[in-house]
N, C-alpha and C positions, 0 to 999 in steps of 0.2 A: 497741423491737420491737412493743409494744402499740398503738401511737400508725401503726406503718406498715401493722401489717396491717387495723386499724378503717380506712385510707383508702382500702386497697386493699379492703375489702370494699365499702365505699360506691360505689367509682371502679366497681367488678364491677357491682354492683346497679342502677347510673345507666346503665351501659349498655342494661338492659333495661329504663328508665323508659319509661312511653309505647309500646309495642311491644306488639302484641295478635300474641304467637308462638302460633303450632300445634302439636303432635307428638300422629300417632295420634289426632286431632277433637280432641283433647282441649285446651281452652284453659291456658293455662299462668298462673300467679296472678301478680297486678299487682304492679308496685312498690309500692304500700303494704300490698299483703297481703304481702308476705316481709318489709317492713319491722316491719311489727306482731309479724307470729310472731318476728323475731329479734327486737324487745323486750320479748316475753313470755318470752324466757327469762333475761331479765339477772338477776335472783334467783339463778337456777338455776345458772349462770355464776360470781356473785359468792360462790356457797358452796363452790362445786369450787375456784375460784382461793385463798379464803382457809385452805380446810382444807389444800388442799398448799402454800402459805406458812406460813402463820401456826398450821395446828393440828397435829394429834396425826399427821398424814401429811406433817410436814415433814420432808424425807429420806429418806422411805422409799423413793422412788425410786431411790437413791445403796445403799441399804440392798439391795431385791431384785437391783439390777443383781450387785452382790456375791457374794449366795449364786447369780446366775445364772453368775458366770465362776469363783470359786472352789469351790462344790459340785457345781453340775448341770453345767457344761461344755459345750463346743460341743452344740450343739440342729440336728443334720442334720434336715431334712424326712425323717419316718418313723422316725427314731433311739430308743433309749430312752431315751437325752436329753432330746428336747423331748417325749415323753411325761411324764416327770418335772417338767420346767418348764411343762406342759401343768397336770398336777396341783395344782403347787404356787400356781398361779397362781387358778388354781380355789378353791382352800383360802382361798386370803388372799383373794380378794374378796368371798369370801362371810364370811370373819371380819371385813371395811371393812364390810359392812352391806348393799353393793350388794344391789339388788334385781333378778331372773330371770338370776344366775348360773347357767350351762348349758353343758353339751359338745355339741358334734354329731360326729358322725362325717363324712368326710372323707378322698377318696382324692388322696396326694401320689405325688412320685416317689419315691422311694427308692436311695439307692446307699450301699451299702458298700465300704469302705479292704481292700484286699485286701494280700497280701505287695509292697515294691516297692525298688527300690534300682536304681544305676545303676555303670556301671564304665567306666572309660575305659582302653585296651587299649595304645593307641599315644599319644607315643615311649614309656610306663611304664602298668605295669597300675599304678590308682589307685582308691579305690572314694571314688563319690559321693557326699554326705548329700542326697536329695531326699525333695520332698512332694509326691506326685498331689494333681491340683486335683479339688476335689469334681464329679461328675459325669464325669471322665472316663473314657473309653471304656478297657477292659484292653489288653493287648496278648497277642499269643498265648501260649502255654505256656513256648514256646523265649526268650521275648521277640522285640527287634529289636536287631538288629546292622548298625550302619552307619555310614558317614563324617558328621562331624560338619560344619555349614555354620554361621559364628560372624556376627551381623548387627546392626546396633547398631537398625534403623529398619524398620519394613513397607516404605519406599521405597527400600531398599539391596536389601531381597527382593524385590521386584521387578524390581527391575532386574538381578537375578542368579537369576531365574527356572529360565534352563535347570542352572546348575552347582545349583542346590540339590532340582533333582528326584531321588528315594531316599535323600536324605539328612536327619538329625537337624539342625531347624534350634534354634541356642539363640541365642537373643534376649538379646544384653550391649546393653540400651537405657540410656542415663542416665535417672535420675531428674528429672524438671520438676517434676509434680506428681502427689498422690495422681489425682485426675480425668484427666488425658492418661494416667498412667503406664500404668493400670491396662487401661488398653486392650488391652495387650499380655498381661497372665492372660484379658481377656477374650475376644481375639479372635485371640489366637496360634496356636493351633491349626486355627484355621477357616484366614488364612492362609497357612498352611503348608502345607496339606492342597492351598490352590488352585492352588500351582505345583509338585505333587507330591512333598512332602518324605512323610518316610514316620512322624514323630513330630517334637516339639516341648518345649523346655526353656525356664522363662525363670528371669530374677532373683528374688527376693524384689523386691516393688512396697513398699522405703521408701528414706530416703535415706541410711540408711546400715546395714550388716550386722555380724552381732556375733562374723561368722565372719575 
């Protein structure tokens, strides 16, 4: 990994050997002025790389990810979650020694998990275990009530466009891969929305469920 990304940094760098680029008048620094400043910091470099191998900050990485899923828990943007891991993270790098550890303030979005659950009415009342995807939009007071439209691909919803307009589309996609699958938490709803379904359901994005 060491050995591809020092080639792919050089391969970067050699692109702009010889190249007197502009932005803004402003002359942009030669290839051997970036090459000097990145070898002024190989010290700097070689103390960071051996302290999290070889020193008192081996692991500890392996270490905060722990107290971040076992103590503080999912860290929603604006949550008191990642205020807390906000915190803690603060605390611990100013206890490593780091130098001009600091908070700023910072406006994110913020969404909170409201009440939610689902039920399936027809041939049998049946009640659903679901999770709202972060960021999702509510649905009104009454909820929605509507015929469900079952679709394994965005290409089958398309091409069944008009049966699936006011209705609940849920996406039964097989699993390929985390990267393709995921498409579908990410873009399911936008879809659905485009040939007027009235809301959106999908799988859990792994390859296999524990339900």
């Amino acid at each position: 990994m060491k050995h591809l990304f020092l080639i792919f940094l050089m391969n970067l760098l050699h692109q702009y050997a010889g190249k007197s680029l502009r932005r803004d008048g402003s002359s942009l620094k030669s290839f051997e002025d970036i090459k000097n400043e990145i070898a002024g910091y190989t010290d700097i470099a070689k103390a960071i790389i051996d302290l999290a191998v070889h020193g008192k900050a081996q692991n500890r990485s392996y270490e905060r990810l722990a107290v971040f899923a076992d103590t503080i828990g999912p860290r929603l943007s604006g949550s008191k979650n990642l205020e807390a891991a906000i915190k803690y993270m603060f605390s611990a790098l100013q206890k490593d020694g780091l130098e001009n550890v600091h908070l700023e303030p910072v406006k994110v979005p913020h969404w909170e998990r409201g009440e939610e659950f689902a039920v399936m009415l027809e041939p049998r009342n049946h009640s659903i275990a679901i999770l709202g995807l972060g960021n999702s939009i509510a649905t009104p007071p009454e909820g929605i009530t509507a015929e469900v439209i079952v679709v394994a691909s965005f290409d089958e919803l398309r091409q069944r466009t008009q049966e699936a307009k006011g209705k609940i589309v849920v996406y039964n996609q097989p699993f390929i891969s985390y990267g393709e699958t995921v498409q579908y938490r990410l873009q399911g709803a936008v879809e659905a929305a485009r040939v007027g379904a009235v809301a959106s359901l999908i799988r859990s994005i792994a390859s296999f469920s524990i339900h």
